[in-house]
N, C-alpha and C positions, 0 to 999 in steps of 0.2 A: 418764637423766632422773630427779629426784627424784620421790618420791609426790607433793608437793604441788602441783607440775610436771603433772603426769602428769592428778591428780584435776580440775587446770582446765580442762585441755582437752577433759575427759570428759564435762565439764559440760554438759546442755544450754544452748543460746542459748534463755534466757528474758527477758532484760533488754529494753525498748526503746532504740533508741537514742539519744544521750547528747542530739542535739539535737531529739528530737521534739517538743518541743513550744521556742516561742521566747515572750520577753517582749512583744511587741506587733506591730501588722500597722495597714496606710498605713489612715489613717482612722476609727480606734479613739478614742475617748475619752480621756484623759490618766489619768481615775483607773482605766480597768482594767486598765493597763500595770502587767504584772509587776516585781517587784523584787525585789533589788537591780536598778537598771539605769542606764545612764549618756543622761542626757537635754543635747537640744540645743534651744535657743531661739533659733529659725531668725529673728526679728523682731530680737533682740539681734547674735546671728551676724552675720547680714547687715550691720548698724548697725554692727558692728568693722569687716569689711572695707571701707566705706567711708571710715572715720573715718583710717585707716589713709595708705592714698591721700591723704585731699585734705591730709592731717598732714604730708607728706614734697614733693609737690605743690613745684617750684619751689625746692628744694635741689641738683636734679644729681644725688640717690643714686636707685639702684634695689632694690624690696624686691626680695629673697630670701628671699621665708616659710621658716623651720624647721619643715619638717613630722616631725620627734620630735616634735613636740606633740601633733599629731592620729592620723598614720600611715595617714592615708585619701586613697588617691590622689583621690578627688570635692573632697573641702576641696581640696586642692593645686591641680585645676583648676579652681577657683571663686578663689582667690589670683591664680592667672596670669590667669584670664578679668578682674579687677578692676584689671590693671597690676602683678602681678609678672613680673617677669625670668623668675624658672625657682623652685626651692624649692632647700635644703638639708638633709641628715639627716646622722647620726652612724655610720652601719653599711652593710655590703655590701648586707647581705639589707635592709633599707629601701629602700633605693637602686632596686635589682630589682622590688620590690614596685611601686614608684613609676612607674618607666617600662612595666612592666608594664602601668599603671593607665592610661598614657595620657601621662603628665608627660615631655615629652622634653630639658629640662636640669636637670642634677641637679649640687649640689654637694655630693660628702662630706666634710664641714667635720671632716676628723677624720683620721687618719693609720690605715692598713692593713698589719699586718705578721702574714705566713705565706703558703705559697705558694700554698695553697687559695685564699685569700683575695684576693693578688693577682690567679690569673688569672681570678679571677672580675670583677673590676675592668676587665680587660684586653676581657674577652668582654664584657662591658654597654658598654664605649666604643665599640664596633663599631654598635651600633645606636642611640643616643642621644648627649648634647651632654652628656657626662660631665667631671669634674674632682673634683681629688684635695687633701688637704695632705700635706707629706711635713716633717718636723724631723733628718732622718738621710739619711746621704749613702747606706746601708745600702739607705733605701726607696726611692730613686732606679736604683738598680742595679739593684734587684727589679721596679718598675715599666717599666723598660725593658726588661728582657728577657720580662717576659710580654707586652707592645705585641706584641715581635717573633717572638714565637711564632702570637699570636690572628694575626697578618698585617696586614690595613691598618691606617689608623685613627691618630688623635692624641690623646695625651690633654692635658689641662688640668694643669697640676700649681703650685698655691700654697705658696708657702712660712710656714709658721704662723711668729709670732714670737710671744715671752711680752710680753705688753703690760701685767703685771700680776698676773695669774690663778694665775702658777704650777702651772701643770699642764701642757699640752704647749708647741712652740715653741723654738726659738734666740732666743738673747738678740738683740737687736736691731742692726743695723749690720753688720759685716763678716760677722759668719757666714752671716746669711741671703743675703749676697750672695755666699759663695762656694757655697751649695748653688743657687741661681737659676743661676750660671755652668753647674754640672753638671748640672741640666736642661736648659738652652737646648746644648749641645752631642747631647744624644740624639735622634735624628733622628723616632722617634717618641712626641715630649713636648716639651712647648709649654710656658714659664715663663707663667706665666699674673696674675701677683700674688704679693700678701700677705694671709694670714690673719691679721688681729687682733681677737678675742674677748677679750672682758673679762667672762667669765660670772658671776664674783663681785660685779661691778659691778652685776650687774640687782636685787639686792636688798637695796644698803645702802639705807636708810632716808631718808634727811637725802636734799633733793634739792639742795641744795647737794654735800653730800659726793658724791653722784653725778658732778655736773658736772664738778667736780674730779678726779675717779679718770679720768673719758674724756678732760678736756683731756689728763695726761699721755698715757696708753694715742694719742692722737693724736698727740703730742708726738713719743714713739718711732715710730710707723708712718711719719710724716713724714720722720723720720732717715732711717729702712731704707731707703725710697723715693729721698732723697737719695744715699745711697750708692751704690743700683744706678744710678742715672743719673750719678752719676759714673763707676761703672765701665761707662759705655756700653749699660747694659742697661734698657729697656724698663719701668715696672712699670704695668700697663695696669689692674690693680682693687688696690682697697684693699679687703677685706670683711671686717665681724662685726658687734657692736651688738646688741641686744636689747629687747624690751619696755620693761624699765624706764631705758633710755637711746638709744633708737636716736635719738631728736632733738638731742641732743649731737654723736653721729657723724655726723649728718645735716649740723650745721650748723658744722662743722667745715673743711670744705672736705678734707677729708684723707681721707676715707671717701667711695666711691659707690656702695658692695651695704651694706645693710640685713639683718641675717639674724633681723628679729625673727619670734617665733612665736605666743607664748604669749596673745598682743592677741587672739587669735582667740577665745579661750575667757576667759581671765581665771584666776583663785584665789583662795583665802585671800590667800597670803602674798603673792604682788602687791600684792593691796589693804591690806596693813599697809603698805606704801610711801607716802610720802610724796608727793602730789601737787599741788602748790601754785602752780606755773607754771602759766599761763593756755592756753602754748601747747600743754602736754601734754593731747592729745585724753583722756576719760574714758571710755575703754572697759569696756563694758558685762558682765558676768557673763554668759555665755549656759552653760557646762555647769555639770549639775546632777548630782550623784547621787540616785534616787530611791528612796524605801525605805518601809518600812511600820512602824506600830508595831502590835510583838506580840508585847507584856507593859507591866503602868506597875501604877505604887503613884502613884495619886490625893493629888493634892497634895503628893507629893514627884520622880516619877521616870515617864520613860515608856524601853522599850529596843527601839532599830528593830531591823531585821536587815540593816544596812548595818556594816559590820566592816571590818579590814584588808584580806578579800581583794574591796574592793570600795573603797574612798578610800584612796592613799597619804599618809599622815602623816610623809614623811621632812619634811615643812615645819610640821607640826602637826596638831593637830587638825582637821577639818570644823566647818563654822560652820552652823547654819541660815539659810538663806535668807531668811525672815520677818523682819521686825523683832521682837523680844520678848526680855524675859530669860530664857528656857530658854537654858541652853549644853550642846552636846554635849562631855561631860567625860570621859567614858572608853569604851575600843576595845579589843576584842576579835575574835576569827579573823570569828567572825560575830553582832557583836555592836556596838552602840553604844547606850551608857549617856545620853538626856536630862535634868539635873538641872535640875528647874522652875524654882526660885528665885522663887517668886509668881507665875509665867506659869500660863496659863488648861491646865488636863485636856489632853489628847488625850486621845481615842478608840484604843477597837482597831480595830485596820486603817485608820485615817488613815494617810494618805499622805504623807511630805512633802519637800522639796526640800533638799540638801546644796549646799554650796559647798565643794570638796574645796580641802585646805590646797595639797597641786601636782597639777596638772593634768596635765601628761605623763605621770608614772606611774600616775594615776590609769585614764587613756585605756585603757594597758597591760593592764589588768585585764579592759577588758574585748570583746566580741567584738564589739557594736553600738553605732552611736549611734543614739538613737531621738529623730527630728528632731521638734519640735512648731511649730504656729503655734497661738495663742491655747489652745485645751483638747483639738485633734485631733494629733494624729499627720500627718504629711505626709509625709515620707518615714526611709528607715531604709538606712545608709550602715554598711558594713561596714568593723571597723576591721583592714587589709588586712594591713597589718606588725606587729600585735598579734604579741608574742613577738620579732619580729627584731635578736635581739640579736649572730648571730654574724657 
């Protein structure tokens, strides 16, 4: 063992521990809530999830909230308690987390390769209403043999096609139909559908150009559809869609699972979307990042301590919440820069509200949401799959 090895273990334990103390508690005032913290506006929250609903109401789809957004199995069963089907995530360990939490159908809108991996897949189908995509004839072989190792049990297994997106999937038509054939021959895996996500779709701009991108992306899932039913085979869901298009797929007739997410919380870069269609419900901002200023130069700059390991900026910048011309213009580890541009002082230790550029990774960061109704604190929801990336 090295000395420096050596000298830390020698150390005494003087630290406290790491979570002794937490940013706020059920019933607290809004402004004595510690920051960095990531806040929920249970009035707006609420106000998504219904908006949501009555938006889809009378189409034939059913949501499938994407809980990658939130990762908190409480949200997931407050989606299903409002008329989702089940949820979908990206990852094993989400997945786990989720049924864990109470959520008993889950779909892994996403493909699982390695053996760890699979039989973990194979053991969660055993106690819950699990489903898989698979794009390789490779992960079908994998997925059956870990079924028949775990022992009972069926799984769900969708077949993804590229509807667009270019990232996973078989091109559309005959391939996906000949990987649906070598599922439905495995005695424990159930062909289940098609996966068509159009994730790039959620944030062009132009809602015209939206619409357009999901006619085709419908176009193709249509075909696939047609082909397996030519070749005799069943194709019983059509799923993906998202925020910024799931009423396209909704009213399509060619889609019946919804897998939007993101309606729950909102962002930045959502809101630079275009929304000009009447029938598009306006969902409300509800997470916040919450942060403190502490430092400013008076008439030029105020700098919170909200930073990158607190708002992801893969979408941009954080906007403030307020109406005014201060813009938050530059980020650092723990740091963001407010340049005033003729907006009025901050104070030190003002407090104020972020609108993070994406919401998911944001989520990620951090360990609670700390729910508010009007200026109190109500409850405080643990974000449960924080980190569940493998």
């Amino acid at each position: 063992m090295s000395s420096i090895a050596s000298t830390r273990h020698d150390r005494p334990a003087t630290r406290k521990p790491l979570m002794s103390h937490t940013p706020a508690a059920v019933g607290m005032h809004l402004s004595a809530v510690d920051t960095p913290a990531l806040l929920v506006d249970l009035d707006a929250f609420e106000a998504n999830l219904r908006q949501m609903q009555q938006a889809i109401a009378g189409f034939g789809a059913q949501l499938r909230a994407h809980a990658k957004t939130h990762k908190c199995p409480t949200i997931a069963l407050a989606q299903i308690a409002h008329g989702a089907v089940g949820v979908c995530c990206q990852k094993v360990s989400e997945a786990e987390a989720l049924v864990d939490g109470g959520v008993e159908d889950v779909l892994i809108s996403n493909e699982v390769v390695g053996p760890t991996k699979v039989a973990r897949v194979a053991a969660l189908a055993q106690r819950s209403k699990l489903s898989i995509c698979v794009d390789d004839e490779q992960q079908i072989t994998a997925l059956a043999d870990a079924m028949s190792a775990a022992g009972n049990g069926t799984l769900d297994v969708l077949v993804e096609i590229d509807v667009g997106a270019k990232r996973c999937g078989v091109q559309p038509g005959a391939e996906a139909v000949r990987l649906a054939e070598l599922i439905s021959v495995q005695p424990q895996l159930r062909f289940a559908g098609l996966q068509a996500y159009h994730g790039s779709a959620q944030h062009v701009r132009s809602l015209d150009e939206r619409r357009a991108v999901i006619a085709k992306a419908a176009e193709l899932a249509a075909f696939t559809r047609d082909c397996l039913q030519a070749a005799g085979i069943e194709c019983p869901k059509i799923t993906g869609a998202g925020t910024g298009t799931f009423l396209f797929e909704a009213g399509s007739s060619v889609y019946n699972e919804l897998q939007a997410g993101s309606y729950v919380f909102m962002d930045a870069d959502y809101g630079a979307n275009e929304w000009s269609d009447s029938s598009f419900p306006r969902f409300k901002n509800s997470l916040f990042v919450w942060t403190t200023v502490m430092s400013r130069v008076p008439g030029v700059r105020a700098v919170v301590d909200a930073g990158l390991k607190s708002s992801s900026v893969d979408s941009g910048l954080p906007l403030l919440a307020e109406q005014t011309s201060a813009v938050y213009s530059n980020i650092s580890d723990e740091h963001g820069v407010i340049q005033l541009n003729g907006a009025r002082d901050y104070e030190l230790g003002e407090k104020l509200k972020l609108i993070p550029g994406h919401c998911d990774p944001t989520v990620n960061m951090h360990d609670q949401l700390i729910c508010y109704r009007g200026d109190r604190v109500e409850a405080i929801w643990p974000v449960t799959a924080r980190g569940c990336a493998w």
